[in-house]
C-alpha positions in Angstrom: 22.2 0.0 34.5 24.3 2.8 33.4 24.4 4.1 30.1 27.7 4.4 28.4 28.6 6.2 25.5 28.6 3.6 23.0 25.0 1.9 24.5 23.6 5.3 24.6 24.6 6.0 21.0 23.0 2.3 20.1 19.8 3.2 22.1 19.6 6.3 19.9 20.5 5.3 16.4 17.3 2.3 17.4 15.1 4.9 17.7 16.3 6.9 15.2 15.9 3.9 12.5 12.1 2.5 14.1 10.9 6.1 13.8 12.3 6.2 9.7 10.9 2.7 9.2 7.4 3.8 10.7 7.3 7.3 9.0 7.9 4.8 6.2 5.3 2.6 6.9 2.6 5.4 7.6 3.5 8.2 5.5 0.9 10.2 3.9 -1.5 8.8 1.4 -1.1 10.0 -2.6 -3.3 12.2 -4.1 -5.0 10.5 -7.1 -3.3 11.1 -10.4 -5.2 12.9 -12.9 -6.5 10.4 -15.9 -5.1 7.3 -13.8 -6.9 4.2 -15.4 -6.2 0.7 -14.5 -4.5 -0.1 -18.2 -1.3 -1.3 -16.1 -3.3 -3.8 -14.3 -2.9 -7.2 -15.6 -6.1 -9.1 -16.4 -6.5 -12.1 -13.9 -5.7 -14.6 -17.0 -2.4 -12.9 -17.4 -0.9 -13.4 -13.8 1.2 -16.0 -12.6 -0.6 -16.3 -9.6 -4.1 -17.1 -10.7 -5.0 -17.0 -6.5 -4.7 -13.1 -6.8 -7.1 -12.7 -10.2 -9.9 -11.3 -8.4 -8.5 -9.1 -6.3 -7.0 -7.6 -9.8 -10.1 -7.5 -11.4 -11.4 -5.9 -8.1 -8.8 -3.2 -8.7 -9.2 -2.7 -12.5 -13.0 -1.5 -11.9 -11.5 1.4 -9.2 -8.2 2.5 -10.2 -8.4 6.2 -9.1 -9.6 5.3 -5.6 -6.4 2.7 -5.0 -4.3 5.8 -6.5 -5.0 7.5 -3.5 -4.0 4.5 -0.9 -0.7 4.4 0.1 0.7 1.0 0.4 1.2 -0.4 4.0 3.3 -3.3 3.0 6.5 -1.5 3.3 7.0 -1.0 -0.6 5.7 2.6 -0.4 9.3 3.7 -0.2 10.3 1.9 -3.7 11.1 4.8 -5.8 9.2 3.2 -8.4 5.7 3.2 -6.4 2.9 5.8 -6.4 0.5 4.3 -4.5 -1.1 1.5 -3.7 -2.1 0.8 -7.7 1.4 1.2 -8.3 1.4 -2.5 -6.7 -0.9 -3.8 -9.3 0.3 -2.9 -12.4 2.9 -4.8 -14.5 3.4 -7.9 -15.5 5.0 -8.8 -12.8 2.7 -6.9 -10.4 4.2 -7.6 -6.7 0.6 -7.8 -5.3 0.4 -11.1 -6.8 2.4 -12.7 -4.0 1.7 -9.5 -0.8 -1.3 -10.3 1.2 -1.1 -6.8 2.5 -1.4 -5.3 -0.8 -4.1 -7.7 -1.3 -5.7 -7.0 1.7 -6.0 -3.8 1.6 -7.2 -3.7 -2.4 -10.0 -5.9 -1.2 -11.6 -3.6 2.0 -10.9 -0.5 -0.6 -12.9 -2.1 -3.1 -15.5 -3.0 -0.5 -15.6 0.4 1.0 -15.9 2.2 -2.2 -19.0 -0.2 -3.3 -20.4 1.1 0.3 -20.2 4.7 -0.9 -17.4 5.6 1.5 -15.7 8.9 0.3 -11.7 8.7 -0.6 -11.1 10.0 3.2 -13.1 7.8 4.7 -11.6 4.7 3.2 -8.1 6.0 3.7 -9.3 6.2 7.6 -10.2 2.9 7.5 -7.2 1.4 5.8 -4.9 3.1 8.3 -7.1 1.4 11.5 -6.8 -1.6 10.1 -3.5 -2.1 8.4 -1.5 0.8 10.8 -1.2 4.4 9.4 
């Protein structure tokens, strides 16, 4: 197969735009913001999707520790989001309706409740949802 100008140029920008989207995808995780509390959160009677009311409440009792996840959903890059609490708060908090956000709110709550440091859970978010 030879490579002409125009399909090398193509084969290039590809790469070019899967390595931005997976820098965006894995980018570094947030320091926690000093004074973060979880008064954004919405309680689990205020969402729209009652399926997600745990999870909130989850995130409510551990705000500083899901300020220092970044998000691996893809809304990281949102120039409105912090972090993965950024997801949470609002009322109309996207993690409602992303299983990723969800997801990864749940094994951060677990973790922490296991006394695993703030590194040690970010370690384990990126094995399991790709960092």
């Amino acid at each position: 197969m030879t490579f002409t100008r125009r399909r090398l140029l193509v084969v290039v920008l590809i790469s070019f735009w899967t390595r931005a989207r997976l820098r965006a995808l894995t980018g570094p995780h947030p320091e926690p913001r000093p004074g973060i509390t979880a008064a954004r959160v919405p309680a689990a009677a205020d969402l729209t999707h009652k399926g997600a009311g745990r999870v909130f409440d989850q995130v409510r009792q551990i705000p500083r520790m899901v300020d220092g996840i970044r998000c691996h959903c893809g809304c990281a890059e949102a120039p409105d989001n912090y972090s993965l609490l950024s997801c949470f708060e609002g009322p109309a908090a996207m993690a409602q309706h992303c299983l990723v956000c969800q997801g990864q709110a749940r094994a951060v709550f677990r973790l922490s409740r296991e006394g695993k440091s703030l590194a040690e859970i970010r370690a384990a978010i990126d094995e399991e949802f790709g960092g």
